[in-house]
N, C-alpha and C positions, 0 to 999 in steps of 0.2 A: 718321461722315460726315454732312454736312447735306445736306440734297436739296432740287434743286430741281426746275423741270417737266423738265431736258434734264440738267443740270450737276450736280456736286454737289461741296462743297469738302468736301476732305480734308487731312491732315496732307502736308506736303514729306517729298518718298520721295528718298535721296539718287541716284536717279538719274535722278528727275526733273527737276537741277540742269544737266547737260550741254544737255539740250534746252532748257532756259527762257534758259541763256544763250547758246547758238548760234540761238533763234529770234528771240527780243526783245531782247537786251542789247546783242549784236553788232550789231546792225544801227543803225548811227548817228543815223541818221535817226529811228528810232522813240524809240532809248533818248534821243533831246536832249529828243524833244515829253514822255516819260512821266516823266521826271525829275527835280529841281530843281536840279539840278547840270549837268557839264559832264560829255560821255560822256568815258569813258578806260576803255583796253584794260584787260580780265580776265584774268591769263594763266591755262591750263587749270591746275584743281585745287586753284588759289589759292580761300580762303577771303572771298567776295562775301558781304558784310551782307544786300546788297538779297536775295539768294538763299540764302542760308543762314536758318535758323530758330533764335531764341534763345529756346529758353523758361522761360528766367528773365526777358524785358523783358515789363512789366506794359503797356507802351503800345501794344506792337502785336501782331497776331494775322496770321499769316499762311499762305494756304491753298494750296495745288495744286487746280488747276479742272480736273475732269475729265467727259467724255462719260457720262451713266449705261448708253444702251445695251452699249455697249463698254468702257468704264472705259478710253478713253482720255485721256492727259493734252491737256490743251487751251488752259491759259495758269496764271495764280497772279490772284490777289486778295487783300486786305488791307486789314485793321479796321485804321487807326492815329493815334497822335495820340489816344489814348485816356485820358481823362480823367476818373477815377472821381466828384471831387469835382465837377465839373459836368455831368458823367455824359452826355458829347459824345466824337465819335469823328469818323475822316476816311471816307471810302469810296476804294478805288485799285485797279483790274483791268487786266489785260493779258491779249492772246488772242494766242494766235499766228496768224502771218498765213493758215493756210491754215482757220483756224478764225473768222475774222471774216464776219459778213454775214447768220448760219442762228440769230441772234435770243439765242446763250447771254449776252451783255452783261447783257441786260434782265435775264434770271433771275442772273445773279451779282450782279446788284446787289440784285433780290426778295430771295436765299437768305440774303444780308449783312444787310441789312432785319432781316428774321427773327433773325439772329444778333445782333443788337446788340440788337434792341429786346426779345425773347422771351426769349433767351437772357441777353442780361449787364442786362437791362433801364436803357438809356438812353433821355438823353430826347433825344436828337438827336445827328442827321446830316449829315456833309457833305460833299461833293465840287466839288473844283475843276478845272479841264478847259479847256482851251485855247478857246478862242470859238470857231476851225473846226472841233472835233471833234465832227461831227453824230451821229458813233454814239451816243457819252458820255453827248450832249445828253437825245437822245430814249430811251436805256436810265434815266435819270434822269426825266426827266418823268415816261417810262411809268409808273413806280414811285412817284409823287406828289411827287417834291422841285419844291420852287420857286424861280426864277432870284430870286434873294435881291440881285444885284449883278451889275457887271463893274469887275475890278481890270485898269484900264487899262495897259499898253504892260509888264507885269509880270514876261512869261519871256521871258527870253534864249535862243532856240532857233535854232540857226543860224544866227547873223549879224543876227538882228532880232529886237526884242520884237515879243512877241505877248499879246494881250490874254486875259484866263482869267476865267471864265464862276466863279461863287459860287453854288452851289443849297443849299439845305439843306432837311429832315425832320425834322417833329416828331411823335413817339409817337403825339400824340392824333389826329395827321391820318395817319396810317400805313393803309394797309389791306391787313393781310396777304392774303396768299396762301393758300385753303385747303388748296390741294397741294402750301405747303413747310413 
């Protein structure tokens, strides 16, 4: 497991799956904004990409976020879009809703940080994020990325485009964490 100050990502426990998709998938509204597609019904037990873990795909990496006090589960994150020859990758977190607001974003994106740059040692990072989504925003900053762009009127999210915010992280401006 990686650790961070609160959070610490771990391998997808397949019963972790029932709850990541009754908290975040099912709920339409979240699953339009976190997305790049068009939400559509899961039915139970059926076999979900977004939620399932492949570990034979070399491009992405996918965690279970969990509480360290408790070793509760607390949402998923995911390296992806990974790209060895230019040695660049995506950032992408979901928290479940009753886990939002007590600061774990910032450290799952520090603990990614660390996994991508320490770990698979790339030379950049990046995340994209809906322009009103001021958690994303500032769990990003916090962490050094810098607003690189805004890709105008670009997701489709409930009946209107919404404009999405372009940050990115490079290695040499990185400043770990020395508690992950």
């Amino acid at each position: 497991m990686l650790r961070g100050n609160k959070i610490g990502l771990r391998a997808r426990h397949e019963d972790d799956i029932p709850v990541l998709r009754t908290e975040l998938y099912d709920d339409v509204v979240n699953s339009s904004r976190a997305e790049a597609g068009p939400w559509r019904p899961i039915a139970p037990g059926s076999k979900d990409s977004r939620l399932g873990v492949d570990d034979t795909d070399e491009g992405s990496v996918r965690f279970s976020v969990v509480e360290l006090a408790e070793g509760t589960l607390v949402g998923t994150a995911t390296l992806w879009g990974i790209d060895n020859h230019n040695r660049c990758a995506h950032i992408g977190l979901g928290l479940l809703p009753s886990c939002r607001g007590k600061g774990y974003g910032t450290d799952v994106v520090a603990t990614l940080c660390h996994y991508g740059f320490a770990v698979r040692g790339l030379h950049r990072l990046q995340i994209e994020t809906l322009s009103d989504n001021a958690a994303m925003l500032r769990s990003a900053e916090r962490n050094g990325f810098v607003r690189e762009g805004v890709l105008r009127s670009s997701a489709w999210v409930m009946g209107e485009y919404l404009d999405e915010v372009l940050l990115g992280l490079l290695a040499r401006d990185w400043k770990a964490d020395p508690k992950v």
